[in-house]
C-alpha beads as a LAMMPS data file, in Angstrom:
LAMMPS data file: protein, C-alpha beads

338 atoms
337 bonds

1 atom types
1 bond types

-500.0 500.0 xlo xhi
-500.0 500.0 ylo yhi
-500.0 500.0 zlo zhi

Masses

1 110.0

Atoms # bond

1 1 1 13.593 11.384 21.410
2 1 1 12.104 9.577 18.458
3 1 1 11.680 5.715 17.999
4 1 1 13.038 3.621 14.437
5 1 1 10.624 0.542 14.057
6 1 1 12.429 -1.873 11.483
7 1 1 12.830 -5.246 10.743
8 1 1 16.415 -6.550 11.725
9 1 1 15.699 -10.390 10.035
10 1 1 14.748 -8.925 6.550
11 1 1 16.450 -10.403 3.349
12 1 1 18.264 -12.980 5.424
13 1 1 19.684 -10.550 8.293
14 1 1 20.791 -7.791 5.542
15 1 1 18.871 -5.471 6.608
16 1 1 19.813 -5.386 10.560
17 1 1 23.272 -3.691 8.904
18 1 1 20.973 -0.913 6.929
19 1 1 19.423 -0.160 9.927
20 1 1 22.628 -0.117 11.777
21 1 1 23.852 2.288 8.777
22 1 1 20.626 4.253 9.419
23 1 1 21.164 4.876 13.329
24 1 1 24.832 6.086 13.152
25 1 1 23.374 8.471 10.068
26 1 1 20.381 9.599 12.613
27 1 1 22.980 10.141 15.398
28 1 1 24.804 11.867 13.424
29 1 1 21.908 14.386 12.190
30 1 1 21.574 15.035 15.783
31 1 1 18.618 12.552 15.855
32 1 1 17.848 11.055 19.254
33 1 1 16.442 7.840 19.231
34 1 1 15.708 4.283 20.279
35 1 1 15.189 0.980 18.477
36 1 1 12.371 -1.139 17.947
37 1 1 12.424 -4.741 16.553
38 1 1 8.982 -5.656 14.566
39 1 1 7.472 -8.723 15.520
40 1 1 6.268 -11.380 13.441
41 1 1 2.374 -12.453 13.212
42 1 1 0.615 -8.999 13.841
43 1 1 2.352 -8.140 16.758
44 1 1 3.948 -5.194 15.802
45 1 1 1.109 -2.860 16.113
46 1 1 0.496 -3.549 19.829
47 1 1 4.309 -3.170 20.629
48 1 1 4.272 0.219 18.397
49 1 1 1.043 1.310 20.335
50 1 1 2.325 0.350 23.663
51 1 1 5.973 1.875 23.223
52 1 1 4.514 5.232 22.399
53 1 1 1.361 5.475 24.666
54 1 1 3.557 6.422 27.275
55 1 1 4.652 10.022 25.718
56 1 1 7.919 9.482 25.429
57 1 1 8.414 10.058 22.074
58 1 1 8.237 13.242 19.906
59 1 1 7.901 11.106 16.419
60 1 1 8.355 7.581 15.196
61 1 1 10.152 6.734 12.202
62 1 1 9.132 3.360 9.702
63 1 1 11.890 1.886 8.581
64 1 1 11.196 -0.857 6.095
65 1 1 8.745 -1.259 3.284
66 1 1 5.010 -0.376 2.542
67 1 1 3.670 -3.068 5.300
68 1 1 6.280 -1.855 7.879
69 1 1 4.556 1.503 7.594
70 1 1 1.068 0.180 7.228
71 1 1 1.967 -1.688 11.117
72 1 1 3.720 1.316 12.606
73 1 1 1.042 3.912 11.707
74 1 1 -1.759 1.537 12.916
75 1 1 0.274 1.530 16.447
76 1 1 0.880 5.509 16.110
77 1 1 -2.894 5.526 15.726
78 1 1 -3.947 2.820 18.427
79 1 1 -1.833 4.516 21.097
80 1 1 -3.637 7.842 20.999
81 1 1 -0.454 9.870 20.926
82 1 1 -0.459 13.424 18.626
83 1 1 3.321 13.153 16.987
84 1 1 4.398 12.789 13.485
85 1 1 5.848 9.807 11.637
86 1 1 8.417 9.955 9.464
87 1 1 9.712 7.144 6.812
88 1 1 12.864 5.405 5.975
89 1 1 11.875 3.242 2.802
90 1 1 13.261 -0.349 2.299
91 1 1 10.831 -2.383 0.525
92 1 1 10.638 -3.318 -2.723
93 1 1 7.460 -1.358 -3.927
94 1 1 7.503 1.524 -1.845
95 1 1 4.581 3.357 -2.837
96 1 1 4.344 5.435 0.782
97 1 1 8.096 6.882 0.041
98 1 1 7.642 7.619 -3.661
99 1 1 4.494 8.703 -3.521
100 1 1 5.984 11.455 -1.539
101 1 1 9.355 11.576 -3.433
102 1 1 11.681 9.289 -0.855
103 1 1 13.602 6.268 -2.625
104 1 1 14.426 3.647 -1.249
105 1 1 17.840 2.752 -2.667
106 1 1 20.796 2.117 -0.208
107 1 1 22.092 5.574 -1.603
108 1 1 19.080 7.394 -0.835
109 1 1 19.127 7.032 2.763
110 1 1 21.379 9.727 3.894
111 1 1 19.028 12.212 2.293
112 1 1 15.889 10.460 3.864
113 1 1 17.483 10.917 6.826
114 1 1 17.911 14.612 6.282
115 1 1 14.423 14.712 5.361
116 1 1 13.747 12.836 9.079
117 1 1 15.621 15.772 10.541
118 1 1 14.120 18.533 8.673
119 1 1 10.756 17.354 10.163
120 1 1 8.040 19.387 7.533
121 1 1 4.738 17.321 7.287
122 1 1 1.874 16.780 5.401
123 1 1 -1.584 15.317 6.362
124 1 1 -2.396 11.864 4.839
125 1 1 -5.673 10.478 5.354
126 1 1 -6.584 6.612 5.708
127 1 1 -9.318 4.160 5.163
128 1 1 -11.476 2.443 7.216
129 1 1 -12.424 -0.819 5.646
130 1 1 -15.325 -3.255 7.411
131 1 1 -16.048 -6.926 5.425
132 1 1 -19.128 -8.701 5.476
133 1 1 -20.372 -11.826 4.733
134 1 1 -23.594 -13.062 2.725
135 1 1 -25.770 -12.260 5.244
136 1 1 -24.292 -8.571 5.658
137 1 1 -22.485 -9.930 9.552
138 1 1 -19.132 -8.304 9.751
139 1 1 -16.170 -10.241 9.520
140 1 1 -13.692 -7.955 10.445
141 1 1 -12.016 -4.301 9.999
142 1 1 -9.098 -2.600 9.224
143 1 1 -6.796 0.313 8.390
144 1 1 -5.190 1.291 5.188
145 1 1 -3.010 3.730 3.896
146 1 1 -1.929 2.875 0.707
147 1 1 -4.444 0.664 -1.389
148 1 1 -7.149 -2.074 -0.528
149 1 1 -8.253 -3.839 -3.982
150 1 1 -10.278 -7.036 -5.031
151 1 1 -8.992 -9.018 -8.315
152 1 1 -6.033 -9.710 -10.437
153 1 1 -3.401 -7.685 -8.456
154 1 1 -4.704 -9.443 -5.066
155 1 1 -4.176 -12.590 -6.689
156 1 1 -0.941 -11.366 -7.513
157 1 1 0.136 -10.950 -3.906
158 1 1 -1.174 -14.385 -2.603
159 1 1 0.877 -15.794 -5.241
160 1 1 3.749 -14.130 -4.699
161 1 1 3.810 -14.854 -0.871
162 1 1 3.023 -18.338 -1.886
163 1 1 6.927 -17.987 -3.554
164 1 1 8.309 -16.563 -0.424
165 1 1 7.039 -19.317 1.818
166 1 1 8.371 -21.624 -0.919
167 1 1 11.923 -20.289 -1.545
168 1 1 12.760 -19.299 1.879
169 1 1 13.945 -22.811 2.661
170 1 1 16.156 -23.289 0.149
171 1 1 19.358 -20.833 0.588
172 1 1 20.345 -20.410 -2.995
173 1 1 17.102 -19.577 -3.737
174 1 1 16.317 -17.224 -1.194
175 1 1 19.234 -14.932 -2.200
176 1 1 18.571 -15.030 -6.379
177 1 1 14.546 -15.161 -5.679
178 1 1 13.760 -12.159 -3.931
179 1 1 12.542 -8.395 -4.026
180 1 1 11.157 -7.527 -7.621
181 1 1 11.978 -10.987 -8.655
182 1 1 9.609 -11.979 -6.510
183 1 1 6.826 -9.730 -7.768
184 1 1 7.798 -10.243 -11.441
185 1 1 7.460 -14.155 -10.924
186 1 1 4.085 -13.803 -9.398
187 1 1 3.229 -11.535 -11.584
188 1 1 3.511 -13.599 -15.095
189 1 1 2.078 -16.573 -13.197
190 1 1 -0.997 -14.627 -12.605
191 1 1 -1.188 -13.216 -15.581
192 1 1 -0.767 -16.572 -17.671
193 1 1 -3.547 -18.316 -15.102
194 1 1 -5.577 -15.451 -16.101
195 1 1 -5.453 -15.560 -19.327
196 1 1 -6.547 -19.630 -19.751
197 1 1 -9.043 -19.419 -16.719
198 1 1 -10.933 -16.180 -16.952
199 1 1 -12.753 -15.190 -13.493
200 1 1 -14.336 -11.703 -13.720
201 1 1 -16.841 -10.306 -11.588
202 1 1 -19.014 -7.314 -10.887
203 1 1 -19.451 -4.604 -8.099
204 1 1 -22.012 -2.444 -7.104
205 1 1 -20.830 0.539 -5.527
206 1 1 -22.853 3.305 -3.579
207 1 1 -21.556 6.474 -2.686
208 1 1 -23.178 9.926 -1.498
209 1 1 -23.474 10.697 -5.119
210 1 1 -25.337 7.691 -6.018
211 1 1 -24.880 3.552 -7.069
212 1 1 -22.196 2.356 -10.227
213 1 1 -22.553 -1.098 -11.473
214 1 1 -19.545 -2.128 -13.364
215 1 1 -19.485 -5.774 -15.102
216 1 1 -16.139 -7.885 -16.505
217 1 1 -13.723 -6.117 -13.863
218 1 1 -10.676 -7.771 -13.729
219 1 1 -9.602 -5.800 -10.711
220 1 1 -10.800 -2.800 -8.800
221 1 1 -8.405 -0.686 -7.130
222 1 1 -9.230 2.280 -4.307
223 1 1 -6.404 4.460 -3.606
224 1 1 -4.960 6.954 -1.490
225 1 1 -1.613 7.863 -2.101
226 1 1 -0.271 8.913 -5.896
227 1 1 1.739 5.477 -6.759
228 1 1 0.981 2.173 -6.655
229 1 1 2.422 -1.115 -6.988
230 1 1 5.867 1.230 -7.147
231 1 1 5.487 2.513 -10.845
232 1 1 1.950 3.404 -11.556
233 1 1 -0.523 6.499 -11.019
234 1 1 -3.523 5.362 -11.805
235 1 1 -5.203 8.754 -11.178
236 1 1 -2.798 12.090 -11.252
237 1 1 -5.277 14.141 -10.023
238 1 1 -6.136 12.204 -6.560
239 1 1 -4.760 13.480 -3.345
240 1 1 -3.841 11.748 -0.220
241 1 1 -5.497 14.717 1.956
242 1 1 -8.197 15.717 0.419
243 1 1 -11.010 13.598 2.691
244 1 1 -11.710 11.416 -0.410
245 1 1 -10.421 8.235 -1.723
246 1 1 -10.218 7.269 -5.449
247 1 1 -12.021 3.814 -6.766
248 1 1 -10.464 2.656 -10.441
249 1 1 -11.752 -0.210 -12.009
250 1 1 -10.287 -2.745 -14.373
251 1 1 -12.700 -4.097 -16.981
252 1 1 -11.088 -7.183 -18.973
253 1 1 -7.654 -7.795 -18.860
254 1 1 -7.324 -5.352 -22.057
255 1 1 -8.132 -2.506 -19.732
256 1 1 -5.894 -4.053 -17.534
257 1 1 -2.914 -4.220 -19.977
258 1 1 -3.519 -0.313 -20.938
259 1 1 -3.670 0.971 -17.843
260 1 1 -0.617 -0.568 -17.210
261 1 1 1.334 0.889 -20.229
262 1 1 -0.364 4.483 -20.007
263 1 1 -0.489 4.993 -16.257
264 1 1 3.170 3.793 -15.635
265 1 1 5.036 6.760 -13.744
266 1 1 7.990 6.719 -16.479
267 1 1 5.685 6.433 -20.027
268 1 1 4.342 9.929 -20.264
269 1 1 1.181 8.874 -22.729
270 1 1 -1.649 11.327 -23.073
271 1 1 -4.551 9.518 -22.100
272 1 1 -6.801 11.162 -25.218
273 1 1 -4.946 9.669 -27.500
274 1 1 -6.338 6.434 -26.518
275 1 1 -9.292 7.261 -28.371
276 1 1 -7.068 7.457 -31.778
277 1 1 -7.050 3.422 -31.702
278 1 1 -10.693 2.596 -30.434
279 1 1 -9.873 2.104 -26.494
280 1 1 -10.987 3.510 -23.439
281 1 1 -10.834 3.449 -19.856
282 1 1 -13.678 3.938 -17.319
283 1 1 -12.902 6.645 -15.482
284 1 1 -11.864 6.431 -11.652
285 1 1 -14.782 6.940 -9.199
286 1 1 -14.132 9.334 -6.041
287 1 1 -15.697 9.739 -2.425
288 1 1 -15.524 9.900 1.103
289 1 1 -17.002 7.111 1.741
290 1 1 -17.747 3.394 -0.899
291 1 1 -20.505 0.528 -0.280
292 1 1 -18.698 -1.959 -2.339
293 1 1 -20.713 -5.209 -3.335
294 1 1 -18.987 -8.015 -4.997
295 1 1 -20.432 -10.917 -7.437
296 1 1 -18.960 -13.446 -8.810
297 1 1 -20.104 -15.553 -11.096
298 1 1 -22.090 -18.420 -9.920
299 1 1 -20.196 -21.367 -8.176
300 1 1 -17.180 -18.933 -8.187
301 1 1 -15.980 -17.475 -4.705
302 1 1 -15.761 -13.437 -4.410
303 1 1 -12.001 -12.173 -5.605
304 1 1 -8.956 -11.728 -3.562
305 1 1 -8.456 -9.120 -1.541
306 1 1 -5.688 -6.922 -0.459
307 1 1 -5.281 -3.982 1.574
308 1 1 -1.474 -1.993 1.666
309 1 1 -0.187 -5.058 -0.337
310 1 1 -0.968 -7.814 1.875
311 1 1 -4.137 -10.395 1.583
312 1 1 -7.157 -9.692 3.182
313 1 1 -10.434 -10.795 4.124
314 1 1 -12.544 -12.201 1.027
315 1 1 -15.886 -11.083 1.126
316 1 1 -19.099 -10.364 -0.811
317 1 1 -19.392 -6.838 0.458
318 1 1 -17.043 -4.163 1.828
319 1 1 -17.844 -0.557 3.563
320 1 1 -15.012 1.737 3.097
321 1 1 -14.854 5.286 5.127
322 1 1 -11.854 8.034 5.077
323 1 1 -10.575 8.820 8.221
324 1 1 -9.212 12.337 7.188
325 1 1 -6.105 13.573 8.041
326 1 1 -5.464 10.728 9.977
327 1 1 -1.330 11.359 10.355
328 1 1 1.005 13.716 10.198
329 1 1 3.714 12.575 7.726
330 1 1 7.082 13.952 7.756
331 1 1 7.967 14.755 3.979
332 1 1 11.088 16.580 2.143
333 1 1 10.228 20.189 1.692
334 1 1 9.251 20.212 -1.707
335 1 1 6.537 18.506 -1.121
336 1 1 4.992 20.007 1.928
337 1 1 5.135 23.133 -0.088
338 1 1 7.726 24.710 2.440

Bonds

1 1 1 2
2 1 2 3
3 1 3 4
4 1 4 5
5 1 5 6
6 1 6 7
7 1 7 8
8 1 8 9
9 1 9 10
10 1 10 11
11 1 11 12
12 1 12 13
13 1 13 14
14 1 14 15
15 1 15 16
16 1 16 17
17 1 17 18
18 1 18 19
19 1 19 20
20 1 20 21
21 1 21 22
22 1 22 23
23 1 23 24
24 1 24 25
25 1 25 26
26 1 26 27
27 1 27 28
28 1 28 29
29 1 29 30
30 1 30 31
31 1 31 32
32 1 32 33
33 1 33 34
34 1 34 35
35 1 35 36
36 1 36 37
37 1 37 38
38 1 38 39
39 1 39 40
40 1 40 41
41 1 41 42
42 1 42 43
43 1 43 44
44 1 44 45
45 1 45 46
46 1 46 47
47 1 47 48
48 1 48 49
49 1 49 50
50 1 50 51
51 1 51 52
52 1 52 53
53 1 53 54
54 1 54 55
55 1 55 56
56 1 56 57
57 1 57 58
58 1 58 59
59 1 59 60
60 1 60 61
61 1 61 62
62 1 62 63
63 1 63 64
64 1 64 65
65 1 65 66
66 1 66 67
67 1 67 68
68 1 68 69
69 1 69 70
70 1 70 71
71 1 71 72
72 1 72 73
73 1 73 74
74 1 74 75
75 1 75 76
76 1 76 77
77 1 77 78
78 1 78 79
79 1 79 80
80 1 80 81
81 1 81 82
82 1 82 83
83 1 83 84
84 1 84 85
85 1 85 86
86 1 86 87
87 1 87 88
88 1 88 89
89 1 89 90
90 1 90 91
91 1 91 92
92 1 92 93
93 1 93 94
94 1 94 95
95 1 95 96
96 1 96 97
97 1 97 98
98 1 98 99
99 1 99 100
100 1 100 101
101 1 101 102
102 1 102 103
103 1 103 104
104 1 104 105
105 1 105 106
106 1 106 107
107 1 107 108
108 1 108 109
109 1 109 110
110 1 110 111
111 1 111 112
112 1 112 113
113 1 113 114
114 1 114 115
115 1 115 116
116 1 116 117
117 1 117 118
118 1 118 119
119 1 119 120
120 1 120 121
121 1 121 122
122 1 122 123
123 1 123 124
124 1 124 125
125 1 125 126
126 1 126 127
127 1 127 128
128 1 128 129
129 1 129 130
130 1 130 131
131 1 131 132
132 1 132 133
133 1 133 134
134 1 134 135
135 1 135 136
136 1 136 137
137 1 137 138
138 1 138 139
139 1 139 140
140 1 140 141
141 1 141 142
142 1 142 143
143 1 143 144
144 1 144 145
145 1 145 146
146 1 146 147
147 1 147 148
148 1 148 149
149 1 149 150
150 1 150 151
151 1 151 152
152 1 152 153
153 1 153 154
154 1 154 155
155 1 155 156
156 1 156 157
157 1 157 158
158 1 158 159
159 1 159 160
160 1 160 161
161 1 161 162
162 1 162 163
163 1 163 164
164 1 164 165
165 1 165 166
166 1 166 167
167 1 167 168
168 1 168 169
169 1 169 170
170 1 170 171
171 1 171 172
172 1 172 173
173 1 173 174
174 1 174 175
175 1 175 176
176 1 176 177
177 1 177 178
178 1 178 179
179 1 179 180
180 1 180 181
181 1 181 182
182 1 182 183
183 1 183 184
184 1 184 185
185 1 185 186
186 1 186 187
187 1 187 188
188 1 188 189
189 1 189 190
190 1 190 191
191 1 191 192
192 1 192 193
193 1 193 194
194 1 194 195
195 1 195 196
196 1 196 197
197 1 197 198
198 1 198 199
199 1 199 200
200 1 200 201
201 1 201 202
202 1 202 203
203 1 203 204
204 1 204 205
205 1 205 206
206 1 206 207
207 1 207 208
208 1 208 209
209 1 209 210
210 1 210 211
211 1 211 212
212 1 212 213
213 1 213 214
214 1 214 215
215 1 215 216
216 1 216 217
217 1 217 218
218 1 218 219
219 1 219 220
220 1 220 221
221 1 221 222
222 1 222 223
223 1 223 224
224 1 224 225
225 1 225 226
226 1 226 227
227 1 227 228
228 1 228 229
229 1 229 230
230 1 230 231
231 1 231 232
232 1 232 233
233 1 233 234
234 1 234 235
235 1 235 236
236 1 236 237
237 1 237 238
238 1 238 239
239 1 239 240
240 1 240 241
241 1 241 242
242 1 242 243
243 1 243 244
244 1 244 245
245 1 245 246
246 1 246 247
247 1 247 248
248 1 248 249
249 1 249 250
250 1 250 251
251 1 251 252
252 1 252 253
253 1 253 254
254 1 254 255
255 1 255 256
256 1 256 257
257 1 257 258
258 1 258 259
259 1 259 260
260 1 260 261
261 1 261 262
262 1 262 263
263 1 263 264
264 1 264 265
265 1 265 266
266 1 266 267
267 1 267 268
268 1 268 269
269 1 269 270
270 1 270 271
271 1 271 272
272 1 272 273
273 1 273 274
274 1 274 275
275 1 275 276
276 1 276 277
277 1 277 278
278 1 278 279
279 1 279 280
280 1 280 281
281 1 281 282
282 1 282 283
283 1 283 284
284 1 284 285
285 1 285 286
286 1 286 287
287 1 287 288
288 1 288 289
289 1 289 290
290 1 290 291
291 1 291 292
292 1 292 293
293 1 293 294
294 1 294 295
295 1 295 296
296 1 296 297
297 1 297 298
298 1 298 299
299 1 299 300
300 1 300 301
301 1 301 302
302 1 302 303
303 1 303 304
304 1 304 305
305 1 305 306
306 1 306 307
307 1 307 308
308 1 308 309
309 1 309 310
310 1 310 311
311 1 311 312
312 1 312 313
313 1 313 314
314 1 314 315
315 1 315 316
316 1 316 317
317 1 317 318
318 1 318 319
319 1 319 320
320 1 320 321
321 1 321 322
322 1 322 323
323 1 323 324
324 1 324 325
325 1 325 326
326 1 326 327
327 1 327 328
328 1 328 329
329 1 329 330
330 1 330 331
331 1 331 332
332 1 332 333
333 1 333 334
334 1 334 335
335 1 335 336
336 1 336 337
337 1 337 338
């Protein structure tokens, strides 16, 4: 028996018939399972943790988009339970599923079913994350799977959630003002706000290997899994199991614009030839484990923060750990190397 977490209310009750689409297609692969609602205002990891702490279940399945997942493996970790979990993407990023090759297109999900079924796996590590204040007292932890970042894509996410809240009253709205068009609005707004009222900063990061400063970031980005923000790898050689996690920073918004044209999944540029027209990159940074202090510049609070595409704590320092191998994620075969 497995259990399907999902969100029936998503995109104004549309998605209770995907996942209704989803069960008869698990049934149908043989797949015994049960149903379980998320809940609004952090509730759904307790609910996850409590459903499986019991045993009952030989997997659990995420149904929905990168912060469905994010929830569901944080209850899969909570209740202390060895089983895999498996993914049926929805959302409108969906940088779990492609980073591991699973669309999330209404037409893809009779083969992410089969790939549910199939049941290969892969280890996928996680991050630890711990904010403190000025005077180095923690203000609270976290897990992440995906991403936690500080900067211009953060800001980016509080704006466009600022557009949900704002649009979800308002019917006609909600319908045209939605998904990518969402993210694309939010986007351009930050981008434009960015460009008349500049707010870099700096961070000071320790690792095992020694301490990076790195002035005029516009963002700084640590990843685990290959794609973010659903079209860019900002590092092809990272790994999501390999113990380490990768830092990339984003100095001035031109390094911003060119990572965005040469790191985009579908414009294969060679990197070197960067150097043909006078720009570079700094490299990405990698490690087990990051002491990440943030300044700002004076009278300026520290940047947003985000971890697995929601906001987060803003803080003047971070400690960031890998928890290796932290699930066991059900995959197709390719990419288990079955």
């Amino acid at each position: 028996m497995q259990l399907l977490v999902g969100n029936p209310t998503a995109q104004s009750g549309r998605n209770a018939r995907r996942i209704n689409h989803a069960r008869r297609l698990l049934t149908a692969a043989s797949i015994d399972h049960d149903f379980l609602p998320t809940r609004p205002n952090g509730l759904t990891v307790p609910a996850v943790q409590r459903a499986l702490a019991g045993g009952a279940y030989t997997a659990v399945i995420s149904m929905g988009g990168d912060g469905t997942f994010a929830d569901v493996a944080k209850g899969l970790l909570a209740s202390g339970v060895d089983i895999p979990m498996a993914m049926l993407p929805t959302g409108t990023a969906n940088d779990q599923g492609r980073s591991f090759g699973l669309d999330s297109g209404a037409r893809d999900l009779a083969r992410n079913v089969n790939v549910v079924a199939a049941g290969y796996t892969v280890p996928l590590d996680a991050g630890r994350i711990t904010a403190f204040g000025s005077l180095d007292q923690p203000l609270g932890a976290d897990t992440f799977f995906d991403s936690a970042g500080w900067g211009f894509s953060a800001l980016v996410l509080r704006m466009r959630n600022q557009d949900r809240r704002l649009v979800n009253g308002v019917p006609i709205l909600r319908d045209l003002y939605r998904d990518h068009a969402v993210y694309a609005g939010a986007f351009v707004r930050a981008l434009m706000l960015a460009t008349v009222e500049e707010h870099p900063f700096e961070a000071e990061v320790t690792t095992s290997a020694g301490t990076v400063y790195y002035e005029n970031l516009t963002d700084l980005i640590l990843k685990n899994t290959r794609i973010y923000a659903g079209m860019w790898v900002l590092d092809p050689t990272g790994s999501s199991e390999d113990g380490e996690l990768d830092l990339v920073p984003f100095r001035g918004r031109e390094e911003l614009l060119t990572r965005g044209v040469i790191h985009h999944e579908q414009v294969p540029l060679d990197e070197t030839n960067l150097h043909a027209v006078g720009l570079t990159l700094t490299p990405p940074l990698r490690s087990r484990w990051f002491d990440i202090r943030l300044h700002a510049r004076p009278l300026a609070q520290a940047p947003e923060a985000q971890i697995d595409g929601e906001e987060w704590i803003r803080a003047d320092r971070y400690r960031v750990e890998t928890v290796r191998h932290a699930l066991r994620l059900v995959v197709p075969a390719e990419m288990s190397g079955a």
